[in-house]
N, C-alpha and C positions, 0 to 999 in steps of 0.2 A: 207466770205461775198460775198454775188453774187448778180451782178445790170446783168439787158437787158436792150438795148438801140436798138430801131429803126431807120434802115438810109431807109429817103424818096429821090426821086428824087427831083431836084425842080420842083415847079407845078404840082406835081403827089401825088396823094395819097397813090398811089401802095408800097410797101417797096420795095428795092432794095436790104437791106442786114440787118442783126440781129446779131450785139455783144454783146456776154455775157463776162461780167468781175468778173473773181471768184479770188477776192484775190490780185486784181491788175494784170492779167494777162487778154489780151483782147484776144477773140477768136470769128472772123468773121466767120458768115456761109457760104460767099463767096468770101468775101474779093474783090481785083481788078479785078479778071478777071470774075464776075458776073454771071452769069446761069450759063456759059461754063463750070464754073471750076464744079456744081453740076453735069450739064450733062457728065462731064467724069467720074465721078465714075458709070455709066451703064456700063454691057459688051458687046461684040461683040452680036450680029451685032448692039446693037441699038447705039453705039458708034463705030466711023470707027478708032479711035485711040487704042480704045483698045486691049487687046492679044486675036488675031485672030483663037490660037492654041487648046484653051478651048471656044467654043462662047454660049450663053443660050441658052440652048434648050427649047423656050415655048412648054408646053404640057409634057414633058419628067423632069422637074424641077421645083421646087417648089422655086421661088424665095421669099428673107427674105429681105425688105430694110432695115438694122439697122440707124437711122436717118433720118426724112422725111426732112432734111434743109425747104428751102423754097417751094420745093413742084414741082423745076423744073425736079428734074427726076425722081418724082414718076408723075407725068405726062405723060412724054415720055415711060417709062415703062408702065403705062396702055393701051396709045393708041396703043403698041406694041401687047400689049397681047391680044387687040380684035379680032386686024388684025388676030394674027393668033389662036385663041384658041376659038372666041365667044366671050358674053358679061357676061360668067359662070367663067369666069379662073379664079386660085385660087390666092391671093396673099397677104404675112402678113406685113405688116410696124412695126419694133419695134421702139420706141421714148417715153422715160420716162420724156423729156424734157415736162413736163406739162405748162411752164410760156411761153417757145416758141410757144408748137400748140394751147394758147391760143391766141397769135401775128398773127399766121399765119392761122389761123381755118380753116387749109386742112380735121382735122376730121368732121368736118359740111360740107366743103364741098364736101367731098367722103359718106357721111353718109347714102346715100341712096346704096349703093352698098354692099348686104351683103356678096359678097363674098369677101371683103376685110376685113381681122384678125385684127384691131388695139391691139397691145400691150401695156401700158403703165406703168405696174408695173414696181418697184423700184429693184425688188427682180430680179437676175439673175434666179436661180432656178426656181423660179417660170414661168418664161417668157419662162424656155427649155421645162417644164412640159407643157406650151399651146402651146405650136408650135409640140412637140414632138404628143399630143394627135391630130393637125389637120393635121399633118404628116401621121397619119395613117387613118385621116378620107378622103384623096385624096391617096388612095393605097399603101403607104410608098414611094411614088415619094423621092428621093434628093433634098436634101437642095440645093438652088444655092445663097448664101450671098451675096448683094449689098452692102457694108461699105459705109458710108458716113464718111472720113476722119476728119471732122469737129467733129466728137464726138468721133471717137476715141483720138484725143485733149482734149475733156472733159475730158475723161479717165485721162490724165495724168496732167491737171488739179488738178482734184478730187485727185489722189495722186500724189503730186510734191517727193514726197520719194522714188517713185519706176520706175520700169522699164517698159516699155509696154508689160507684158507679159500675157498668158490669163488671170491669176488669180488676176490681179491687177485692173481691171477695167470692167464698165459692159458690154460695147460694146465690149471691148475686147474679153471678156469673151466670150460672145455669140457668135461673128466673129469665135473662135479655137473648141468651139462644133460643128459648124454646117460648118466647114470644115471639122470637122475628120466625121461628116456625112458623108458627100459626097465624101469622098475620094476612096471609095470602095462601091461597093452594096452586103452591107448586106442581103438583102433580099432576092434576089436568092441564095448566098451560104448558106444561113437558112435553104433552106426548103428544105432538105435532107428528108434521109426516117426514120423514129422511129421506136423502138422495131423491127428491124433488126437481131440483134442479142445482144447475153448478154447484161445485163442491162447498162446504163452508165447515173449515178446521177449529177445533178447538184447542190449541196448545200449551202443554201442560208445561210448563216452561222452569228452567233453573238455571244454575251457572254450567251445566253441564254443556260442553263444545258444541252439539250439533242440532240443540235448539236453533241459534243464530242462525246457522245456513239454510235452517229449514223455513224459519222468516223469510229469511232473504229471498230462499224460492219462490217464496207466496207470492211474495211482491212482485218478483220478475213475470210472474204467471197470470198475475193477476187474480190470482185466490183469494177471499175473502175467508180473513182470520179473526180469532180474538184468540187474548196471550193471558194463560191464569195461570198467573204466579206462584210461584211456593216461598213461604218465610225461609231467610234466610237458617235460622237456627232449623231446628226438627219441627215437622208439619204440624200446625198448629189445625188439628180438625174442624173446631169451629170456624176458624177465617175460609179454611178449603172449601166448605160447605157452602156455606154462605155465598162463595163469588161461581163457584159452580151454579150454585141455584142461580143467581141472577142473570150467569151468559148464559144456560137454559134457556131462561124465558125469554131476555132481550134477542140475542144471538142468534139462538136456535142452532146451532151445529149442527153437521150431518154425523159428524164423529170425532172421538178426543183422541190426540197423538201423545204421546209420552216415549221417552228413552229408557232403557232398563228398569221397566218399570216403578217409574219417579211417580211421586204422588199416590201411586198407587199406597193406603194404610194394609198394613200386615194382618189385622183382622178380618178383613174382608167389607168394611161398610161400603168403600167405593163402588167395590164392584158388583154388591149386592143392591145399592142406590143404583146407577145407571142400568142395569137389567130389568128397575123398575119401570125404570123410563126410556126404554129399549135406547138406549146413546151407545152405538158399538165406542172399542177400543180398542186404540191399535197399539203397537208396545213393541219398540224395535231395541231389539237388545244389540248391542257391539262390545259387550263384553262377556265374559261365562255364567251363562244363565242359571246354573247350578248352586253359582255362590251365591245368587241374589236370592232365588226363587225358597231355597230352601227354609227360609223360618213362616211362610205364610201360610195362615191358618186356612182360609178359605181359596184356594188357590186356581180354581177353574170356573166358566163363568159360560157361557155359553154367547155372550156378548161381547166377549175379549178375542183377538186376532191378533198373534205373539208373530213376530218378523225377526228375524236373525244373522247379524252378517257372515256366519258359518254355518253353511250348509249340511256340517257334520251335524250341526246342532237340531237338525229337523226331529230326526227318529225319536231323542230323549226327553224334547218336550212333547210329543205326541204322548208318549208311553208316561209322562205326566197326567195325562189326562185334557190337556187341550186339542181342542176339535178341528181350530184354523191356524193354521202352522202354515212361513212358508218363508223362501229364503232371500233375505236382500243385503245384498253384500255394500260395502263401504264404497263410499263416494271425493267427491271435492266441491269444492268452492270454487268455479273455474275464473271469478275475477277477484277474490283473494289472491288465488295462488295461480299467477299469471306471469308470461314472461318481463323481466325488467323494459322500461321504456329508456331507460339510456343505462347503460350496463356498464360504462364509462364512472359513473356518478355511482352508481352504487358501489361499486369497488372501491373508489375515494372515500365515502360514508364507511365501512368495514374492510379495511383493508386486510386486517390480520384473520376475517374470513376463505380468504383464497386458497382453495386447497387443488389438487391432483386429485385427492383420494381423500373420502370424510365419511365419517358415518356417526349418525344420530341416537342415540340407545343407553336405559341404562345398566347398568353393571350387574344388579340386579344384588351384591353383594350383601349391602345394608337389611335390604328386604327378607334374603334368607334369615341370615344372623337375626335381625326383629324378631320375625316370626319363630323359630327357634326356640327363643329365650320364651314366649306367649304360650306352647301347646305345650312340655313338658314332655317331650315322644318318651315313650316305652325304650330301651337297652334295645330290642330286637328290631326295630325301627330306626334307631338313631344311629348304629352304629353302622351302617351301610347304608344312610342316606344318601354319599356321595354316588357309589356304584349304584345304588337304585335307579337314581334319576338319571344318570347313563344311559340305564339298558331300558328306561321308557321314553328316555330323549330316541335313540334309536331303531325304538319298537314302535309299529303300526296302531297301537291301543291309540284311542283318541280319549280318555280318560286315567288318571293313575287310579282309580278302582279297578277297573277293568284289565288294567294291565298287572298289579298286585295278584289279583286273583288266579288271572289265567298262567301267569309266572314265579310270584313266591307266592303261597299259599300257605306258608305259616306266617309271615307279613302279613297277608292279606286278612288273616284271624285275627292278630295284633290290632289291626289297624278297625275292625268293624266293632273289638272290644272299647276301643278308646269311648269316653263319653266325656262331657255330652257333644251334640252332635259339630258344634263348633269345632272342637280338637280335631274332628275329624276332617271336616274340610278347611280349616288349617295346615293341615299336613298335606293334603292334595292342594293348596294352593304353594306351598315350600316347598314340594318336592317338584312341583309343574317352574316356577322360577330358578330352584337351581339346574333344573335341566337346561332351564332358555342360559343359565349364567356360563354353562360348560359351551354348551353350542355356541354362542355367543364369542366364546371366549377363543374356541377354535378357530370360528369364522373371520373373527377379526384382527385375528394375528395372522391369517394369509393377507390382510394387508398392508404390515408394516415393512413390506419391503418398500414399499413406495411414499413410507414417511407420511401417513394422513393423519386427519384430522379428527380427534376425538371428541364429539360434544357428548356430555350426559354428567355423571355422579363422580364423587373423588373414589368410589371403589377402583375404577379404571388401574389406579395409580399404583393400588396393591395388588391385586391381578397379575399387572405388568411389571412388578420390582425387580424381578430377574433380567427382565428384558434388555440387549443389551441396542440394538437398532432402534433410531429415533422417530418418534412421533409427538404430536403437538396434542395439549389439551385447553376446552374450554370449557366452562362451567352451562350449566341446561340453558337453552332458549325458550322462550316463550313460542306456543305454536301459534296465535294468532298475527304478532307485529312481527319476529324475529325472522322464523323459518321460510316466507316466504322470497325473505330477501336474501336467506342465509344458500337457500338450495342452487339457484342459478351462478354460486361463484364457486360452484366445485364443480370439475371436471368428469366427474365418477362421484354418484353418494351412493354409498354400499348401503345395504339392507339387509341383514338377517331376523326372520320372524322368531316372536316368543312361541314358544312349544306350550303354550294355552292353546292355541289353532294350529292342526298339525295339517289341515289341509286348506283354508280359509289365507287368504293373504290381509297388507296389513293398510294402514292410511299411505302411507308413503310410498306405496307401489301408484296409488292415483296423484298425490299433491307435486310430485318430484318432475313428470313431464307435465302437467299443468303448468306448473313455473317454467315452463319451457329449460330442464333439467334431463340431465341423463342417470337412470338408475341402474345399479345391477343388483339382483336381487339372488334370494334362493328361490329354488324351485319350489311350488305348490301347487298340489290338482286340482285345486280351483283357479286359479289363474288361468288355464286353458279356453276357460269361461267368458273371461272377461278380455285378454289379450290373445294376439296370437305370436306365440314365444320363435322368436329367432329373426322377427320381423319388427314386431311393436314391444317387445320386453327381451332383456338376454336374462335368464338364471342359469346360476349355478346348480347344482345338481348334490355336491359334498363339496366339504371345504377346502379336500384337495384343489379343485378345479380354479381355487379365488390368484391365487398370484399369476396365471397366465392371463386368464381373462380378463384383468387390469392390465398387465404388459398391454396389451392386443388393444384395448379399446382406447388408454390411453394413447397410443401412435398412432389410430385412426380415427381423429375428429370428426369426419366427413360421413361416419358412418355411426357416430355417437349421434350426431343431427340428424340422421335421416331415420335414426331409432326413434328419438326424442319427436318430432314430429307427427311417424304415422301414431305413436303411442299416444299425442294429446289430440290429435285428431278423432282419433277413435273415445276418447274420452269428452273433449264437446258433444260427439253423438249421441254417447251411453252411458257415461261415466259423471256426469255432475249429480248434485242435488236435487234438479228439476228432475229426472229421470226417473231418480228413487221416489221422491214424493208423487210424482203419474202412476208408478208400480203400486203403493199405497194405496192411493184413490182407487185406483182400477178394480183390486183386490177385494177394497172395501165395498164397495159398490156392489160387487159382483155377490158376494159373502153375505150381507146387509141387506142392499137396497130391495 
């Protein structure tokens, strides 16, 4: 429980002092020794008691008052900083105490002064994320922290369990950030020279799949990396910063890699930080960049290089506003996913693996209905969602906006009304799944004449209730230990793409002849790219075509292998990770250096 109590002078109106009692514990702003004791927390010089050996350098530091107390030494700190910097100096106040600077109404009355930051959020992080971005809108100046003692009190207050250490409290907190700022200048030892010599990656690293391979590359290549972590939960800004700054200086990178733009904050400090200190960034999306990109505040950079394994995808991040666009399509791990060394043994290990005919996918069912139940569609939307996503499953649109619009156009007003902007692309991502669930659905019922193998979700099960010809189910593999072993004991692993990429193909067009595996796939115009179809890939074209083309391929082994071959041949050449990370470099370099 927390009471504020004002203490007046007699016959004055003025307050003299402001204790907050949290809990039965009273904590004055100034207690006995009254302004004095506020005006000692300034430093040298505006304070002659203080240490003489560090003193503020107005103009040269970026002072941070944590705590306005009563407002006596954000006072004196201002008149200071006229004197010597003008009536322009920068300077931020953090105070989350909202019930005090309602006592005190220092924010009304500095309020006409916009170059003064008020902070008042709750959230540590967030308080580092707006200091950190007007850090860099004043040069990257040093932090120079003014503690108001009185709240780091709060601090220990607020947790009577712990010790005063950064992590236990919020002024604390912000007090041991914005010293290890200042401890050092970053920002000169940053701005070293790039693409000097051999490459040197900085990776932005997570649980996300093709970190790893992209390691592995380095390794195989002999690239010299370092690996900056992200916490597991949501990105904790301070720790990000922190180990950033330190591979800067130690490292030195020529450029930081990240996958769908991980790491990257939705505010923009990162990428406002690295343009300070020119560090390009390369950003290789393999998913729809549309769903990602859309909530960031600051979204273009002129130090940022966005890479995409769909090629459709170039035009719309242009028309974004990114300058360096360009396309890299999906790869493999060619000794992950590699042919069996005794194939004998592994079919012993997995027996109930062995299929004729299998395919990997899932249903997509759950994810409709989820989503569904989450956006709340409009009556005009929901009631032809299934025909909608039909006739964009079958339509050339490489977006369901685009294909709304140029096709129903009272939809498409439905759909631009919905707010906010979530609901909206919620529904283009539900409407883009139930189309891959129809297609899907078609596609892989041309193969149950030949009784295969279902891996993925239990929607399968309802899908197929009707069904009266048999097929087998197993519950998802894992893609790193499972699939490599699972691909080379099918005969035929069928592939149909989700209808997110309508010209883009998918991992499993690479990982399937890697394992030394026969695939049949559907048709896609980018695949012409990458294989040459009738030689190194067979697709289908429509769904009609899937039950012959299984007859046919299943009766000739000999020409399953001679597919399967030139296709991982041609994928050692072009097709690994090593390939796409030389395209990177190359790109960067060229961009960059």
């Amino acid at each position: 429980m927390r009471k504020i109590e004002t203490v007046f002078a007699a016959g004055s109106a003025d307050p003299v002092d402001i204790r907050i009692n949290i809990c039965g514990r009273q904590i004055p702003l100034l207690g006995p020794a009254g302004a004095a004791r506020e005006l000692a927390i300034l430093p040298a010089p505006l304070c002659p008691t203080a240490d003489q050996t560090t003193p503020f350098k107005a103009g040269k530091e970026l002072p941070v008052l944590l705590g306005s107390g009563l407002g006596h030494a954000l006072a004196a700190l201002i008149l200071h900083l006229e004197e010597q910097c003008g009536p322009d100096f920068p300077l931020a106040v953090v105070d989350k105490e909202l019930d005090v600077l309602e006592l005190t109404r220092l924010r009304e009355k500095y309020a006409e002064r916009e170059n003064i930051l008020w902070i008042d959020t709750a959230d540590a992080e967030d308080a580092i994320k707006q200091l950190s971005k007007w850090q860099i809108q004043h040069k990257g100046l040093p932090f120079c922290p003014i503690v108001n003692p009185a709240y780091l009190r709060l601090d220990r207050a607020n947790n009577p369990d712990k010790t005063d250490r950064a992590d236990n409290g919020y002024y604390s907190q912000l007090r041991e950030a914005l010293k290890a700022s200042a401890s050092a200048d970053f920002w000169n030892k940053a701005a070293y020279a790039k693409f000097s010599g051999p490459p040197r990656l900085l990776l932005i690293t997570s649980k996300y799949f093709l970190i790893g391979e992209i390691e592995a590359a380095c390794k195989r290549q002999g690239i010299e990396y370092h690996l900056l972590r992200l916490p597991d939960k949501e990105i904790a800004l301070t720790y990000f910063m922190e180990q950033l700054l330190t591979a800067l200086v130690n490292f030195k990178p020529d450029f930081a890699l990240t996958i769908n733009h991980l790491g990257v904050d939705r505010e923009g400090v990162l990428q406002s930080f690295l343009s300070k200190v020119k560090l390009p960034l390369a950003s290789w999306f393999v998913d729809n960049p549309n769903l990602i990109l859309y909530s960031y505040d600051n979204l273009v950079s002129p130090w940022t290089a966005v890479f995409t394994w769909d090629a459709d995808n170039q035009a719309p991040l242009r028309q974004m506003g990114f300058e360096h666009v360009f396309y890299l399509p999906l790869g493999t791990d060619h000794l992950r996913f590699a042919p069996p060394q005794d194939p004998d043994a592994l079919l012993k290990k997995h027996p109930d693996w062995r299929a004729g005919v299998s395919f990997v996918g899932n249903s997509m069912l759950h994810k409709v209905r989820a989503r569904l139940k989450q956006i709340n569609l409009p009556p005009i939307l929901l009631d032809c969602y299934h025909e909608t996503a039909a006739g964009f499953a079958d339509s050339d649109a490489r977006s369901v906006s685009a294909y709304l619009e140029t096709r129903h156009p009272e939809q498409f007003r439905a759909f631009q009304a919905m707010e906010p902007l979530e609901r909206r692309l919620g529904y283009e991502a539900m409407l883009t799944w139930e189309a891959t669930l129809q297609y899907r659905l078609d596609c892989v019922q041309g193969t149950l004449d030949q009784h295969p193998l279902i891996v993925g979700d239990d929607g399968w099960f309802e899908l197929f209730a009707d069904e009266t010809r048999p097929w087998r189910y197993h519950s998802e593999l894992t893609y790193y230990t499972d699939l490599p072993e699972f691909y080379p004991l099918s005969d035929i692993n069928f592939n149909c793409t989700s209808k997110q990429m309508k010209g883009a193909v998918n991992q499993r067009i690479f990982d399937v002849p890697a394992a030394g595996a026969f695939v049949l796939t559907d048709w896609r115009e980018q695949i012409e790219n990458l294989f040459e179809p009738g030689k190194e890939v067979i697709c289908f074209h429509a769904p009609e075509e899937v039950p012959d083309l299984l007859k046919h391929y299943l009766r000739h082994p000999a020409e399953r292998q001679k597919i399967t071959q030139a296709a991982r041949k041609r994928i050692l050449d072009q097709h690994c990770y090593e390939h796409r990370l030389e395209t990177v470099i190359s790109h960067m370099r060229k961009t960059f250096g």
